[in-house]
C-alpha positions in Angstrom: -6.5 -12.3 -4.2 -4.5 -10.3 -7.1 -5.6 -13.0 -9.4 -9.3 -11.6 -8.4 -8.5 -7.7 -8.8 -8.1 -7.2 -11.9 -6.8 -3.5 -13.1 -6.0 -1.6 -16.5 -4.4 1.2 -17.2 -5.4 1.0 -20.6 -3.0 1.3 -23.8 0.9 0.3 -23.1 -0.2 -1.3 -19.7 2.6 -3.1 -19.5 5.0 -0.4 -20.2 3.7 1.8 -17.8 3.8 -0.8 -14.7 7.4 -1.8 -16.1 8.2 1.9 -15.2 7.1 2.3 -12.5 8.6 -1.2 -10.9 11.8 0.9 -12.1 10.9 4.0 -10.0 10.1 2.1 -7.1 13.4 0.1 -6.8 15.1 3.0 -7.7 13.8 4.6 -4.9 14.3 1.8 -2.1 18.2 1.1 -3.6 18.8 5.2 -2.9 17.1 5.1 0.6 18.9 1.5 1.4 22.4 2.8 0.2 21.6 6.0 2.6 19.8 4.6 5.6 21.0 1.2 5.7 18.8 -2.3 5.5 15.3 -2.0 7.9 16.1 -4.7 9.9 16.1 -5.6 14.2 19.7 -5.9 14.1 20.2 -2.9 12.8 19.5 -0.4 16.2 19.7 2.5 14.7 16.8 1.9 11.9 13.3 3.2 13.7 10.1 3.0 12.6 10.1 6.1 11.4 13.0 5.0 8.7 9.9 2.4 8.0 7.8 4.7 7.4 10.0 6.5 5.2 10.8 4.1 3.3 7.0 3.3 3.0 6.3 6.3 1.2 9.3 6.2 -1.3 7.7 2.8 -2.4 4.3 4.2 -2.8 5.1 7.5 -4.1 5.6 6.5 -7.7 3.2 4.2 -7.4 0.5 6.8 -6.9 1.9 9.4 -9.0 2.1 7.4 -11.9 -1.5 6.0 -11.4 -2.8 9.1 -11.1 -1.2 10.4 -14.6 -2.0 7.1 -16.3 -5.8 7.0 -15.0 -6.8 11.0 -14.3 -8.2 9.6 -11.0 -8.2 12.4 -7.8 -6.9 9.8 -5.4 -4.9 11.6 -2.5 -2.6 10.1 -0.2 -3.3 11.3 3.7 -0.9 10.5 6.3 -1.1 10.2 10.4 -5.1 10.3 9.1 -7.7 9.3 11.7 -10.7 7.1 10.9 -13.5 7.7 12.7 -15.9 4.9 12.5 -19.9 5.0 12.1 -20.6 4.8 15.7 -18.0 7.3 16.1 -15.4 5.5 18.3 -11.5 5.6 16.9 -8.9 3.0 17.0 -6.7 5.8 16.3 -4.5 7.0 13.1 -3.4 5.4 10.1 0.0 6.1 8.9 -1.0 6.1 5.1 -4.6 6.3 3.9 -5.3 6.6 0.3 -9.0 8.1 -0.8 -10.2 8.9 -3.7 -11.9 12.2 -3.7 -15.1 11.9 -5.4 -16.5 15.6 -4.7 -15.4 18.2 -2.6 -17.5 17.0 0.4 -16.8 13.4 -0.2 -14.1 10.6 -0.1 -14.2 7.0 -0.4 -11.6 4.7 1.7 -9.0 2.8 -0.7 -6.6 1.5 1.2 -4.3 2.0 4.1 -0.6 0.5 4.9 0.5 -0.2 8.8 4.0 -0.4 9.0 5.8 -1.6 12.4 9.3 -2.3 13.1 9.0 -5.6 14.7 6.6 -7.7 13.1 3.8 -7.9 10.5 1.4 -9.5 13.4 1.4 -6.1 15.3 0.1 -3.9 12.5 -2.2 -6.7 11.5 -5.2 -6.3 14.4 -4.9 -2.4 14.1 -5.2 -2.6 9.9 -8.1 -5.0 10.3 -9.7 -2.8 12.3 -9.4 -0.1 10.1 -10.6 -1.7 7.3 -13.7 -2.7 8.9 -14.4 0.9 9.5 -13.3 2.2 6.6 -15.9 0.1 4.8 -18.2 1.3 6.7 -17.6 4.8 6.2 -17.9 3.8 2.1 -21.6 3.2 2.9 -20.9 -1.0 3.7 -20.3 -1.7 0.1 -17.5 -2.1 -2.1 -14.0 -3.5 -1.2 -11.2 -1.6 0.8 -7.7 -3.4 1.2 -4.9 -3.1 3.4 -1.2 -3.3 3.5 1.0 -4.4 6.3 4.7 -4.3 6.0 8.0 -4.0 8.2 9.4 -2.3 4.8 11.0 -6.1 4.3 8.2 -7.9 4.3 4.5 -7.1 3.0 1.0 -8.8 3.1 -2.1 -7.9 1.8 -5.7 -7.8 2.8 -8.9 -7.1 1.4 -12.3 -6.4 2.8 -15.4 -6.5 1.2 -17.7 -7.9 4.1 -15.2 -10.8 4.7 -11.4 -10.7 5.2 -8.6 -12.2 2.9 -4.6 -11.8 3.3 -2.2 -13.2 1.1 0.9 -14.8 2.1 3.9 -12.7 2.9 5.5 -10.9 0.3 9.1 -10.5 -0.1 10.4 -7.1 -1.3 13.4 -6.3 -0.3 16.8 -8.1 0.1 20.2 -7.7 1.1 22.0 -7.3 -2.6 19.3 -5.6 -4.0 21.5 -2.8 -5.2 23.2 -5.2 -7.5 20.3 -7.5 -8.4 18.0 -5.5 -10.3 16.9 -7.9 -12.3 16.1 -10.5 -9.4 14.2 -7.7 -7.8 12.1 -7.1 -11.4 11.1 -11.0 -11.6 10.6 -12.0 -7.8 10.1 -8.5 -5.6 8.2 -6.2 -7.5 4.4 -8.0 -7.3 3.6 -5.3 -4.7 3.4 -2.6 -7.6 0.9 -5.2 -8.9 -0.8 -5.3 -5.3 -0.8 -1.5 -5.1 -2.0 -1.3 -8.8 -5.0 -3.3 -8.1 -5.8 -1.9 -4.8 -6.1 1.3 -6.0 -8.0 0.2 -9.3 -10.8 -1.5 -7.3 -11.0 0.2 -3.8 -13.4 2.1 -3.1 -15.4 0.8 -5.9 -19.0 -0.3 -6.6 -19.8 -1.8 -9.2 -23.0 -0.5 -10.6 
């Protein structure tokens, strides 16, 4: 699937994902070394800690995307989507549009984070994608992240469904692996990168 969604970001590329792979693991080692690892053994992490630590991965992410491209993308959170026959499956934790004009949006992407297991936000996040297709007109492709902050996958929609295989990103000595992390972990920059590059979009 990221083999298939290709994205630029034009001039120095490279440089500027390299960055931002830095920002992000910055950004989980500081919320780890504070919060502790996101796992079931560990009672006191709640799914809002998930979500948290959700937003400190996509928060460079987006911000640097935005800089490098000049795109009005705008992340929503707790965002409801309504679908064309006006029925709800409910909200979305974090949706990410891209505002074309003042009265209109098209559907990027979404993540569903859950505590317990990637299955669980998988039906809602499928759902969501159908509808946020829909509400794009029924063209172009939206994806989908699911995650329990350890683990990832991603999905795309584009009038038939794809999900990769589960994506490792974080791991216990992280904090003193960064270069483990850089080689191994950090393909969901790439995943996010791409999302946002060709979400949304129709190709004319």
């Amino acid at each position: 699937m990221l083999a298939n969604a290709k994205y630029s970001l034009g001039g120095g590329c490279l440089d500027a994902i390299l960055k931002t792979k830095e920002k992000v693991y910055d950004g989980i080692v500081e919320h780890l070394e504070i919060e502790g690892y996101p796992t079931e053994a560990n009672p006191d992490f709640k799914e809002a800690n998930i979500s948290d630590l959700v937003y400190i991965t996509l928060h460079p992410i987006l911000f640097d995307f935005k800089r490098k491209t000049g795109r009005t993308v705008r992340l929503l959170r707790e965002k409801e989507i309504v679908s064309t026959d006006g029925e709800t499956g409910g909200t979305e934790e974090f949706v990410m549009v891209d505002l074309v004009s003042v009265t209109e949006e098209k559907f990027i992407f979404i993540v569903e984070a859950k505590r317990s297991s990637l299955g669980q936000a998988m039906k809602q996040c499928l759902l969501a994608m159908k509808d946020m297709r829909d509400n794009n007109g029924g063209v172009g492709e939206v994806y989908g992240f699911v995650t329990t902050a350890e683990f990832w996958q991603m999905l795309s929609y584009d009038g038939a469904f794809q999900v990769t295989n589960k994506l490792d990103v974080l791991f216990h000595t992280m904090g003193e692996e960064k270069e483990k992390w850089m080689k191994g972990y950090a393909v969901l920059v790439d995943c996010m990168y791409a999302a946002l590059s060709n979400g949304g979009i129709v190709e004319k």
